[in-house]
N, CA and C atoms as a LAMMPS dump frame, in Angstrom:
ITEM: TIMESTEP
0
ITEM: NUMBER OF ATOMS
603
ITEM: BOX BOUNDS ff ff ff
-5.0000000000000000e+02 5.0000000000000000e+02
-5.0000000000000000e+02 5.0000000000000000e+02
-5.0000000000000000e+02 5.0000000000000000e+02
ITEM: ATOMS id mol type element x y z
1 1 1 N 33.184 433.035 349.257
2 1 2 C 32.005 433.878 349.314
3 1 3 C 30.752 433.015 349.443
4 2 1 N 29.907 433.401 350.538
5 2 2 C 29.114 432.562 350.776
6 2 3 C 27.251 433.259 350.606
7 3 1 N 26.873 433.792 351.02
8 3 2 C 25.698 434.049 351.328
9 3 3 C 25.936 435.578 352.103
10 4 1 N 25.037 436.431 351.719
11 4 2 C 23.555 436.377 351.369
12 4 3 C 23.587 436.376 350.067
13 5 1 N 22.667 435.824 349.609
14 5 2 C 22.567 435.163 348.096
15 5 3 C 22.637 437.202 346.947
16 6 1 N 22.865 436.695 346.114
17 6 2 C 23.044 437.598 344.951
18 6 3 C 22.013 437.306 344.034
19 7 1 N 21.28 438.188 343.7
20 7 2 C 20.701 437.383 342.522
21 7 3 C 20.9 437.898 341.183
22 8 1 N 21.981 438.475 340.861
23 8 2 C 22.373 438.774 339.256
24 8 3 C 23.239 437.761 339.029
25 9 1 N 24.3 437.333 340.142
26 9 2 C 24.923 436.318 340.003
27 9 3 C 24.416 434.914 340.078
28 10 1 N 23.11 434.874 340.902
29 10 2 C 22.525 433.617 340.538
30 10 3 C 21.942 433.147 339.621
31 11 1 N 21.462 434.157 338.476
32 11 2 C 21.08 434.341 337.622
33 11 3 C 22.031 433.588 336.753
34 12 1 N 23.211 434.054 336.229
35 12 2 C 24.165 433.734 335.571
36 12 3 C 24.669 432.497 336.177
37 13 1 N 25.215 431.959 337.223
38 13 2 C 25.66 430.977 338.194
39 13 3 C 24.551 429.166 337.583
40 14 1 N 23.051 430.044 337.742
41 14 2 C 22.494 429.376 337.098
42 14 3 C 22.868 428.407 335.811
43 15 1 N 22.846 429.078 334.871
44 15 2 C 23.295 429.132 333.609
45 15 3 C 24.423 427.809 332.994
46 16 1 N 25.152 427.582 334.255
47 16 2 C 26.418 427.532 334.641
48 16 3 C 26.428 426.099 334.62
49 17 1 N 27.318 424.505 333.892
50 17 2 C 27.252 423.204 333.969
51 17 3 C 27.543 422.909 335.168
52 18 1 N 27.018 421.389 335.641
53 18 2 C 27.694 421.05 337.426
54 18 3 C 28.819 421.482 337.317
55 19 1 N 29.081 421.573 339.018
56 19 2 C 30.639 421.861 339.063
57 19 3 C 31.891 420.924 338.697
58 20 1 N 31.614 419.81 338.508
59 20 2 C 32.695 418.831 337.592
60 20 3 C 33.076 419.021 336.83
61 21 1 N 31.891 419.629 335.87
62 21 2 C 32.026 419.794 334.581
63 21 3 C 32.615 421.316 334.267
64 22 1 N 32.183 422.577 335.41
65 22 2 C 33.009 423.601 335.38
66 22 3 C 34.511 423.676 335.458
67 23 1 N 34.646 422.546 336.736
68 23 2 C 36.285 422.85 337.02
69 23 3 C 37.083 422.081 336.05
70 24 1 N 36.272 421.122 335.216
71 24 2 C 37.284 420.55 334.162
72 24 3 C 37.176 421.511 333.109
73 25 1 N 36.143 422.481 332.739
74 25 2 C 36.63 423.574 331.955
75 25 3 C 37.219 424.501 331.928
76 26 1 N 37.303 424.906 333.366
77 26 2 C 38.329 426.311 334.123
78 26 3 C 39.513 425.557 333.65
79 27 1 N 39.884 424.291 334.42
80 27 2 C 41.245 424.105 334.336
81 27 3 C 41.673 423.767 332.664
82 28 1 N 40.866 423.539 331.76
83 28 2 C 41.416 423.376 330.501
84 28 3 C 41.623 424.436 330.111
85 29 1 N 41.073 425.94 330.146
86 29 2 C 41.434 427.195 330.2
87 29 3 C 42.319 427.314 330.644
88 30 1 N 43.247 427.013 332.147
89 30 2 C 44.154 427.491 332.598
90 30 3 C 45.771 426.546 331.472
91 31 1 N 45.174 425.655 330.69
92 31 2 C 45.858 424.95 329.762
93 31 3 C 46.507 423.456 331.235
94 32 1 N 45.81 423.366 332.267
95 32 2 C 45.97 422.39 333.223
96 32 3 C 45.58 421.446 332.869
97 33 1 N 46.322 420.247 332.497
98 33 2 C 45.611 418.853 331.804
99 33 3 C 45.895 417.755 333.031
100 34 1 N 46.435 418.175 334.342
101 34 2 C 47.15 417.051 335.369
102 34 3 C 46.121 417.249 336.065
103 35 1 N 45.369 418.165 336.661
104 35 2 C 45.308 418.125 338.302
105 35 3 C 44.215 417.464 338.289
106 36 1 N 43.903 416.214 339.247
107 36 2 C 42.497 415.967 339.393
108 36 3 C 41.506 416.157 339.835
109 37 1 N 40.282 416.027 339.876
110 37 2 C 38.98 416.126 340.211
111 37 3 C 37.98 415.252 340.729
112 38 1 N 37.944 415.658 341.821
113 38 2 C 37.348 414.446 342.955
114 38 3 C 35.885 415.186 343.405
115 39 1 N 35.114 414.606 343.651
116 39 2 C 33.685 414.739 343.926
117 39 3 C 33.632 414.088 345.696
118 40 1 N 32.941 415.369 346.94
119 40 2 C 32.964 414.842 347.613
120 40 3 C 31.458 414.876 348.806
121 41 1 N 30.529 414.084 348.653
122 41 2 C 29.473 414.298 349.223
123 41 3 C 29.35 414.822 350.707
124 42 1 N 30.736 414.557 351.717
125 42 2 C 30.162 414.971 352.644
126 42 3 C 31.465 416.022 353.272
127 43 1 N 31.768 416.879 352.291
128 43 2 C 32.646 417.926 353.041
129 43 3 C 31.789 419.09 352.649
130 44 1 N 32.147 420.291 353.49
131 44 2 C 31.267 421.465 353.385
132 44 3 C 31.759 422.558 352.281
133 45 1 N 33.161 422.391 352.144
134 45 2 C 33.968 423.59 351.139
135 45 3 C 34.868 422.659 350.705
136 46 1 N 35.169 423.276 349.219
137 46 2 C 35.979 422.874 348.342
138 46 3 C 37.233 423.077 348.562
139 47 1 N 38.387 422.249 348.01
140 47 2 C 39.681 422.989 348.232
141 47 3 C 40.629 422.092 347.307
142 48 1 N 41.904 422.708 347.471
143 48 2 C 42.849 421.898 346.599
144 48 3 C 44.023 421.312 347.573
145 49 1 N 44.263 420.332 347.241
146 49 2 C 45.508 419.647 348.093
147 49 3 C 46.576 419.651 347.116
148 50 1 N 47.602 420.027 347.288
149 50 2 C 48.54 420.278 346.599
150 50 3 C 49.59 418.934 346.307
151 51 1 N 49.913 418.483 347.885
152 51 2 C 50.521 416.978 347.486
153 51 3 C 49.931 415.764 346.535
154 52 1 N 48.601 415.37 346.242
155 52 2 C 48.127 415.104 345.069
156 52 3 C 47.754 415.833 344.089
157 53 1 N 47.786 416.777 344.034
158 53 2 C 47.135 417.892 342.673
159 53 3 C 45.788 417.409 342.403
160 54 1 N 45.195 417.407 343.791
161 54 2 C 43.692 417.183 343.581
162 54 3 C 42.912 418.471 343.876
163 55 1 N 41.766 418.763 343.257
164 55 2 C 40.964 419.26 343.69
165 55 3 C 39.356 418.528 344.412
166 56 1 N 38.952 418.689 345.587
167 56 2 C 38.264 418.103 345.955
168 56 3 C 36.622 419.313 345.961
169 57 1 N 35.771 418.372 345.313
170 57 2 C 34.491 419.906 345.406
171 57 3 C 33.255 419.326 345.969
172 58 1 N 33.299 419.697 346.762
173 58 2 C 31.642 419.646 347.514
174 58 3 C 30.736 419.4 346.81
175 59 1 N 29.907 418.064 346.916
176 59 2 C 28.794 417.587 346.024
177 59 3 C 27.603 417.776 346.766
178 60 1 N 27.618 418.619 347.453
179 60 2 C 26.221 418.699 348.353
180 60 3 C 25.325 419.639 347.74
181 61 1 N 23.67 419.614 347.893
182 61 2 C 22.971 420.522 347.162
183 61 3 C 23.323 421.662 347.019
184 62 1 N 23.663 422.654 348.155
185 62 2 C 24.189 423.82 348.005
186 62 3 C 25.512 424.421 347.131
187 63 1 N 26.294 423.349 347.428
188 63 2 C 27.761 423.704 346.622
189 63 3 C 26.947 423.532 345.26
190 64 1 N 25.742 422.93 344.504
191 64 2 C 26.039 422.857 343.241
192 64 3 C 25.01 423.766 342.651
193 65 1 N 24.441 424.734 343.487
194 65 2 C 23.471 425.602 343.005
195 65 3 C 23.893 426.963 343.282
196 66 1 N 24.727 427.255 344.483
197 66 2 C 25.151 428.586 345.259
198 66 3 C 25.793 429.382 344.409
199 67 1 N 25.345 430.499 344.063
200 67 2 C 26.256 431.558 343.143
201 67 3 C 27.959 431.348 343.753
202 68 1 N 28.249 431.175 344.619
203 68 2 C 29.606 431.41 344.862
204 68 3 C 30.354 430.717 344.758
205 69 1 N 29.607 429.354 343.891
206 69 2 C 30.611 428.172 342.971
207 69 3 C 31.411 428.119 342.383
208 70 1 N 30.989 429.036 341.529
209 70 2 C 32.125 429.415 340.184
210 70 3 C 33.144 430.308 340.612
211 71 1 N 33.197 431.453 341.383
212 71 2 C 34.388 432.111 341.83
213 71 3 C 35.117 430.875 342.942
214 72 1 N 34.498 429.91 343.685
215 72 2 C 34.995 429.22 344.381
216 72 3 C 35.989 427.982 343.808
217 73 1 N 35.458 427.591 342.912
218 73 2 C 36.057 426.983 341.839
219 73 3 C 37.119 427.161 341.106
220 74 1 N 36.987 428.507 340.726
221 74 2 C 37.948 429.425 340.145
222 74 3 C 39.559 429.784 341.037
223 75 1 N 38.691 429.467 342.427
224 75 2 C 40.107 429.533 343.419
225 75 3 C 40.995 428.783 343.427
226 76 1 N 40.676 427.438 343.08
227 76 2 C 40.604 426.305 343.876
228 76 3 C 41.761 426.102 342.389
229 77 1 N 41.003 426.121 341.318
230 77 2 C 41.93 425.731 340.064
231 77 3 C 43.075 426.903 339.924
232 78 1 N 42.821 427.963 340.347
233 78 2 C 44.178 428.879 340.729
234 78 3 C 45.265 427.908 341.4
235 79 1 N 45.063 427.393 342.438
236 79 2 C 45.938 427.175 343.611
237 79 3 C 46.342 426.15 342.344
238 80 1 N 45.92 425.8 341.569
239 80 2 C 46.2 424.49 340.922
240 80 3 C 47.422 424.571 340.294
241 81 1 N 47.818 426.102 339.392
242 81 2 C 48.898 426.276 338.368
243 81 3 C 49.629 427.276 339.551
244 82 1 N 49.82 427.68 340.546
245 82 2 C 50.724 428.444 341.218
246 82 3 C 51.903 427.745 341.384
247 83 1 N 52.905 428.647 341.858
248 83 2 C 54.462 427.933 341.576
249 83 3 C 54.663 427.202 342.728
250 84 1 N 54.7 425.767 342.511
251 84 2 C 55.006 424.092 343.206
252 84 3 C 56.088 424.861 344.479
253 85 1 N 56.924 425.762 343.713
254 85 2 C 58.087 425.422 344.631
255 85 3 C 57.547 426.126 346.562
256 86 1 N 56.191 427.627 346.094
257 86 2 C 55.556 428.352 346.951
258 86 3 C 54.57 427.224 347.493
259 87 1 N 54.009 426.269 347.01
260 87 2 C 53.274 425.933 347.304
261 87 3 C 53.99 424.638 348.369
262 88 1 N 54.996 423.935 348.141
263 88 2 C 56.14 422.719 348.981
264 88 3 C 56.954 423.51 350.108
265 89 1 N 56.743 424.592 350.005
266 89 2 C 56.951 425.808 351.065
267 89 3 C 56.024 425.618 352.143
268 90 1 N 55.214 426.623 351.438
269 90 2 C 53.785 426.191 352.491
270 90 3 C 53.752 425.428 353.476
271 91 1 N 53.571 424.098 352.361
272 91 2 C 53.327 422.941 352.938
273 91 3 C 54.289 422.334 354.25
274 92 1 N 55.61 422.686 353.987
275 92 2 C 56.464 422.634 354.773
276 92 3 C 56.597 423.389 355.824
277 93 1 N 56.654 424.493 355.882
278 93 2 C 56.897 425.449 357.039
279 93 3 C 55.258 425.32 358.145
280 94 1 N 54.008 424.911 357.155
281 94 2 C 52.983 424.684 358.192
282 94 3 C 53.405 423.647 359.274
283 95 1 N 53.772 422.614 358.519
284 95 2 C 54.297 420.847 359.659
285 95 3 C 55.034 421.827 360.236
286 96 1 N 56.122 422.097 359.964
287 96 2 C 56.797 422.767 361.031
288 96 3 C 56.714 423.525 362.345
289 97 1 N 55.62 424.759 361.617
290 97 2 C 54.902 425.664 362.569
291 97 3 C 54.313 424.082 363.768
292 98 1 N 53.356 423.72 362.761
293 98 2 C 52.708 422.656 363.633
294 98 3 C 53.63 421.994 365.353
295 99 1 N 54.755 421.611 364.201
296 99 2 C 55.789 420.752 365.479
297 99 3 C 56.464 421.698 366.495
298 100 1 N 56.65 422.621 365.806
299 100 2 C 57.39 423.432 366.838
300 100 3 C 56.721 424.486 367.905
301 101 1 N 55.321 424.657 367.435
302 101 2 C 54.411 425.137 368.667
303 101 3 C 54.669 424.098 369.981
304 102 1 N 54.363 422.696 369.723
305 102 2 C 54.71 421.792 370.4
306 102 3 C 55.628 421.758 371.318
307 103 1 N 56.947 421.279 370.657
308 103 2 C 58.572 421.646 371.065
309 103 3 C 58.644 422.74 372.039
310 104 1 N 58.331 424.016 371.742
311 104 2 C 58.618 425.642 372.242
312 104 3 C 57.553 425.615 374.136
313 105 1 N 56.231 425.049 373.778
314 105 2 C 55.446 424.526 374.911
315 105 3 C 56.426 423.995 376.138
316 106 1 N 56.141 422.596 375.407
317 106 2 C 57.475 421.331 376.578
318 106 3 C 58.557 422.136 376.758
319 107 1 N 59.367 422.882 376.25
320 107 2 C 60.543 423.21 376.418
321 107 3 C 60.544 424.39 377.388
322 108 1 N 59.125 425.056 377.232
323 108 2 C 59.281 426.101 378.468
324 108 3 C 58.673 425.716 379.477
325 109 1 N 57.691 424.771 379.403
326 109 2 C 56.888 424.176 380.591
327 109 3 C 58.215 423.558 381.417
328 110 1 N 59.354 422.652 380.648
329 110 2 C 60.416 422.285 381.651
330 110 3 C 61.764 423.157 381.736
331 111 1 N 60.951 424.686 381.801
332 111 2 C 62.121 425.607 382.244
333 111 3 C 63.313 425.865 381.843
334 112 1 N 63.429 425.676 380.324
335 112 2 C 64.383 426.209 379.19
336 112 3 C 64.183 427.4 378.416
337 113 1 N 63.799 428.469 379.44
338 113 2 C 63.446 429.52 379.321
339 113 3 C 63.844 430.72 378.98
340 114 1 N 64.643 430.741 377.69
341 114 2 C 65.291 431.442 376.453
342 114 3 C 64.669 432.164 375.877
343 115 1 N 64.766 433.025 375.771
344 115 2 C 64 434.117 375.156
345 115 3 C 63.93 434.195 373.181
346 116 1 N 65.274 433.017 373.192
347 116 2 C 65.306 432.645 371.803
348 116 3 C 64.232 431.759 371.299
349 117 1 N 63.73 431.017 372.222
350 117 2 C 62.323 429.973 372.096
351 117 3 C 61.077 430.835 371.637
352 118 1 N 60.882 431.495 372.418
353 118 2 C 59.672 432.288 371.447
354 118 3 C 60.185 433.19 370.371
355 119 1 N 61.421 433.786 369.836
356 119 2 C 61.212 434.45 368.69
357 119 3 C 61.304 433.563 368.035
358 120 1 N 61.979 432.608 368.017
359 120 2 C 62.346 431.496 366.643
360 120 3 C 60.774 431.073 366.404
361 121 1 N 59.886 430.805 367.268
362 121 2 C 58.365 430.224 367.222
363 121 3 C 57.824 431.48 365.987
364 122 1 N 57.498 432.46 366.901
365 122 2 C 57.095 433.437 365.929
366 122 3 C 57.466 433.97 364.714
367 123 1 N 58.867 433.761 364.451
368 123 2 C 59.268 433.975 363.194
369 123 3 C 59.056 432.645 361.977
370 124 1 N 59.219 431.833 362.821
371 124 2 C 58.69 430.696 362.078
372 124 3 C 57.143 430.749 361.807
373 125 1 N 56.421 431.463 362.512
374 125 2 C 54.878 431.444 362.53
375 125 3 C 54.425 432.651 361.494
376 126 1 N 55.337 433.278 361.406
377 126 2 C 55.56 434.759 360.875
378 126 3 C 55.256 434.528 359.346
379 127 1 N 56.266 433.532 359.173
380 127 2 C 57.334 433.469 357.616
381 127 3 C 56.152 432.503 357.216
382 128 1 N 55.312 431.256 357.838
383 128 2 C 54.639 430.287 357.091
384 128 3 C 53.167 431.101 356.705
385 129 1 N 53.014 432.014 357.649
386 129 2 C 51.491 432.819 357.198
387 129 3 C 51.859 433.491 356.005
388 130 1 N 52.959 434.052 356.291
389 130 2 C 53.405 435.064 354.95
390 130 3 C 53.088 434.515 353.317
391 131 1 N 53.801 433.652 353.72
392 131 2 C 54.084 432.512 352.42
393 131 3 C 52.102 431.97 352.053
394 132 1 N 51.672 431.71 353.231
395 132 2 C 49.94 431.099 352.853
396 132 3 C 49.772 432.138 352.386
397 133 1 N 49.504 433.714 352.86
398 133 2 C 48.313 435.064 352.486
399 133 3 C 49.413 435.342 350.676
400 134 1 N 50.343 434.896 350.884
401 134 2 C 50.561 435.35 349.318
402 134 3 C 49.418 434.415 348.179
403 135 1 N 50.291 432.721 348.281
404 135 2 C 49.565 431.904 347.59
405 135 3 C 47.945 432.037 347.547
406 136 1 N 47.194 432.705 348.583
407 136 2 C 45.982 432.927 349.292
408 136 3 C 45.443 434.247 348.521
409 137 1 N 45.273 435.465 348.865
410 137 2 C 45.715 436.511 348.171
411 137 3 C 45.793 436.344 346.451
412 138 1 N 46.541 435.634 346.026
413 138 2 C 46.844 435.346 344.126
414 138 3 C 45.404 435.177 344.021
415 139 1 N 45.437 433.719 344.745
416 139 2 C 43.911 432.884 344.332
417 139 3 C 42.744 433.401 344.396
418 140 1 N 42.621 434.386 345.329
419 140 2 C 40.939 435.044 345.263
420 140 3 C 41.296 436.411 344.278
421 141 1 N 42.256 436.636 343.926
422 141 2 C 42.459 438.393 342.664
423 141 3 C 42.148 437.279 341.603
424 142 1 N 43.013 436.583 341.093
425 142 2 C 42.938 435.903 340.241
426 142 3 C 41.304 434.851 340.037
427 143 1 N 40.772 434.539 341.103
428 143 2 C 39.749 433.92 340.362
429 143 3 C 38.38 434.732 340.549
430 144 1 N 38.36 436.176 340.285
431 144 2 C 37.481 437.297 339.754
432 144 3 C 37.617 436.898 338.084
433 145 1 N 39.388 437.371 338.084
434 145 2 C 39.336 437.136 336.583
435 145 3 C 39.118 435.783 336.101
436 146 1 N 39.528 434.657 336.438
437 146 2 C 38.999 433.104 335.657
438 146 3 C 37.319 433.352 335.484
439 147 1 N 36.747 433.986 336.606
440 147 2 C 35.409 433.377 336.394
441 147 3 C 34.832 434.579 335.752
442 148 1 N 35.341 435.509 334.959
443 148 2 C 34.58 436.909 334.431
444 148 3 C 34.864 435.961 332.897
445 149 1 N 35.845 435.785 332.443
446 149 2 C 36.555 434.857 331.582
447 149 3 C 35.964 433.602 331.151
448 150 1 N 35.577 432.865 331.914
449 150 2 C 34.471 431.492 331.422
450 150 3 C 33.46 432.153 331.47
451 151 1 N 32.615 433.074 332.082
452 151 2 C 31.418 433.3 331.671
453 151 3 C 31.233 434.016 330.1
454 152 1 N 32.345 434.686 330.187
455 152 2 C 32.68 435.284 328.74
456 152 3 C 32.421 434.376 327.505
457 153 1 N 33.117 433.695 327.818
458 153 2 C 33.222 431.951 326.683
459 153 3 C 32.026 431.334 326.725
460 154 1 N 31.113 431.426 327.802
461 154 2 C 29.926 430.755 327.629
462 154 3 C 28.925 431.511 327.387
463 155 1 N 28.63 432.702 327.834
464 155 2 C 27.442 433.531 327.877
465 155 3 C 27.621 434.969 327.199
466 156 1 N 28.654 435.073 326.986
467 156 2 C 29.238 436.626 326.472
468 156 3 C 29.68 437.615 326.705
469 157 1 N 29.472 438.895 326.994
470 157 2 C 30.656 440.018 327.517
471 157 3 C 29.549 440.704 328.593
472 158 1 N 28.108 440.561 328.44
473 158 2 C 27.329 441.605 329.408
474 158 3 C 27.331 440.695 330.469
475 159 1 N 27.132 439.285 330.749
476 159 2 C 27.486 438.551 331.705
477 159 3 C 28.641 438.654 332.334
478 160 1 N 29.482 438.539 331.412
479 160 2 C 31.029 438.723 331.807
480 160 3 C 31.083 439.885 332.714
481 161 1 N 30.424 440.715 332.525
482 161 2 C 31.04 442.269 333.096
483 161 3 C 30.108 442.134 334.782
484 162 1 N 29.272 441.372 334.987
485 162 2 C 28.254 441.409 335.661
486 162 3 C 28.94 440.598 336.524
487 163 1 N 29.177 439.178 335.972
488 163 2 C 30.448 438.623 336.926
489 163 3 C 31.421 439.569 337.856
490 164 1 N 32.42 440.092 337.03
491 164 2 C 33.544 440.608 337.317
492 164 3 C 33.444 441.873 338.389
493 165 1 N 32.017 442.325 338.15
494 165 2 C 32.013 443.439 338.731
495 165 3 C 31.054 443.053 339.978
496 166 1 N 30.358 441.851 339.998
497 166 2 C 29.419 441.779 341.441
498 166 3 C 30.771 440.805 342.193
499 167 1 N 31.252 440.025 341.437
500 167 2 C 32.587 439.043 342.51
501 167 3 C 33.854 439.925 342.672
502 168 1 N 34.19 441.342 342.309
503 168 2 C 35.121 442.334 342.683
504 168 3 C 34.376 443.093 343.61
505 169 1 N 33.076 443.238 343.638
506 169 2 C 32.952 443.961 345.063
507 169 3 C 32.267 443.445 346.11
508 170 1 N 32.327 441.833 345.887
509 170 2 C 32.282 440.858 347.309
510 170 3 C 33.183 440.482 347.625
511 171 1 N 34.296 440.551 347.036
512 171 2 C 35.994 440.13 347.261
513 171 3 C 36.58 441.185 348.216
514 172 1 N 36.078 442.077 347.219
515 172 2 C 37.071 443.514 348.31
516 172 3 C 36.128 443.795 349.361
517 173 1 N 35.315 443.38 349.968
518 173 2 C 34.268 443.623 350.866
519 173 3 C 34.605 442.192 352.153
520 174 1 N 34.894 440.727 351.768
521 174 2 C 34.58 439.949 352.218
522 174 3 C 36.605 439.922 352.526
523 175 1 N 37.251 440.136 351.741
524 175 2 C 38.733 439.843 351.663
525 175 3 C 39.133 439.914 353.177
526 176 1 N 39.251 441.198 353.798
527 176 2 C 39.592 441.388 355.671
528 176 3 C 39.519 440.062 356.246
529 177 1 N 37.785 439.887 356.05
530 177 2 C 37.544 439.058 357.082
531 177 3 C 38.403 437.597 356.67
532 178 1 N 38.453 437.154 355.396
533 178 2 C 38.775 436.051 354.798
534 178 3 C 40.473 435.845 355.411
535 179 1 N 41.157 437.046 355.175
536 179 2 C 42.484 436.641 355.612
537 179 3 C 42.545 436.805 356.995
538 180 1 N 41.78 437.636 357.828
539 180 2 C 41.638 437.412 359.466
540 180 3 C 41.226 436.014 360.135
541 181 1 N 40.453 435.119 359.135
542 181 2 C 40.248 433.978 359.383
543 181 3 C 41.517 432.872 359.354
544 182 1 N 42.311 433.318 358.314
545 182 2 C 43.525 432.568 358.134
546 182 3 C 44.451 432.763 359.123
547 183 1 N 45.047 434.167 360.006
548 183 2 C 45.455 434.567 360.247
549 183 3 C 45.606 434.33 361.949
550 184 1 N 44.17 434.498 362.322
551 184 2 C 43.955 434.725 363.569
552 184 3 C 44.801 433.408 364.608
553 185 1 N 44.956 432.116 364.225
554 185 2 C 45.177 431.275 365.159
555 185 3 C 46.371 431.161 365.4
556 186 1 N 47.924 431.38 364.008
557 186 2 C 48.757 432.005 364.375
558 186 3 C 48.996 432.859 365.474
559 187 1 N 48.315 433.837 365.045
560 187 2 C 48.391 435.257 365.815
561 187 3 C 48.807 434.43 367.332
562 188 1 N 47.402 434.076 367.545
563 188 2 C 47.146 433.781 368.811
564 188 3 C 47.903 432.319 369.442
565 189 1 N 48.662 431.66 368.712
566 189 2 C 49.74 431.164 369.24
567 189 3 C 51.249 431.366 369.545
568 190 1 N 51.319 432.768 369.1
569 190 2 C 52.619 433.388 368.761
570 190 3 C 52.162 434.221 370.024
571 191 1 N 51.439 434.633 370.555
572 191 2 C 50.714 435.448 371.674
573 191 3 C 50.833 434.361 372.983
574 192 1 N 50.427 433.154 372.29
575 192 2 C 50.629 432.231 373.816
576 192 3 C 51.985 431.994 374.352
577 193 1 N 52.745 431.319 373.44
578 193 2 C 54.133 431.224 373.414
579 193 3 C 54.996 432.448 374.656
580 194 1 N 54.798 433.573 373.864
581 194 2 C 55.228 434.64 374.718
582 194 3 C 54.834 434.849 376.182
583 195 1 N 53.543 434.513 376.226
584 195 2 C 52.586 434.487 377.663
585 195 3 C 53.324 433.22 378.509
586 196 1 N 53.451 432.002 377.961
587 196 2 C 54.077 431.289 378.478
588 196 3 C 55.229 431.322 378.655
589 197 1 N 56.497 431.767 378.173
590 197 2 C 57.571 431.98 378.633
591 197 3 C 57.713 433.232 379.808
592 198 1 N 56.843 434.411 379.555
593 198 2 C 56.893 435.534 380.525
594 198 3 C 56.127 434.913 381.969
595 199 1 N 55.384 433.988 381.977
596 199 2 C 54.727 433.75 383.204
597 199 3 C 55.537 432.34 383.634
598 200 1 N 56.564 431.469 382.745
599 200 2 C 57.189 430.42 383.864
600 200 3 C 58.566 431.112 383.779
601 201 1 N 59.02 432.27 383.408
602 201 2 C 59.909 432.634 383.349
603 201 3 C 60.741 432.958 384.88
């Protein structure tokens, strides 16, 4: 969640320690004592990498003033305690997707033109989105509640409610577009694939 600015939430957001110091308190809440915390001056959005159990957070002026820190934060240390085994999934079936867009290309460009080549692509393209919008999906329901929850602990229950209820109806407002963003380049390689086998076919 980005902009146009809020100002009940900036209000409170305000309030709020750097974000170092937030995400090492989210995650001691989540009872997470492993994952680390990296500071990074010149990336634009925060995120978590799962093969190190890092979280990496945007140290730029905006990331450390923008109301949409703390729910962003809140994501980020989600992805942190989700189940390893969904998350080595992921991770796996993306390389895959990756290689085998590749493979499915060359293989029809040199006229191995099986109709099994593009479903196996797409089902493979199918099954790795599936698997992201779940892990994806948890993390933004779930970090309404982390961040209604630390504000609770720090500021009290009328904050709390002010949280929960201005980042539940920018979630369910902003959510479409958020997973259409994830979504779309799949789509549209599972669309090429097919185009390319029907036109060297």
């Amino acid at each position: 969640m980005k902009k146009p600015n809020n100002p009940k939430l900036q209000n409170i957001v305000d309030k709020m320690p750097n974000n170092n110091k937030m995400a090492e308190d989210i995650l001691i809440g989540l009872n997470n004592y492993t994952t680390k915390i990296k500071l990074d001056d010149d990336i634009k959005n925060s995120y978590y990498i799962y093969l190190n159990d890092t979280i990496y957070l945007a140290n730029n002026a905006d990331a450390q003033t923008n109301y949409s820190r703390l729910c962003l934060i809140a994501h980020e240390s989600m992805h942190s305690i989700q189940s390893k085994k969904l998350q080595k999934l992921n991770f796996i079936l993306s390389n895959i997707e990756l290689v085998a867009f590749v493979v499915c290309v060359l293989l029809l460009i040199f006229k191995v033109s099986f109709l099994a080549i593009p479903i196996i692509y797409a089902l493979n393209a199918v099954f790795s989105l599936a698997i992201r919008l779940v892990l994806e999906i948890d993390a933004v329901k779930n970090s309404v509640i982390i961040s209604e929850n630390y504000v609770r602990q720090l500021l009290g229950d009328e904050e709390a409610k002010i949280v929960e209820e201005e980042f539940a109806k920018e979630t369910k407002k902003l959510l479409p577009i958020f997973l259409l963003a994830l979504s779309w380049l799949k789509i549209l390689k599972i669309i090429a694939i097919f185009l390319i086998y029907f036109f060297l076919k």
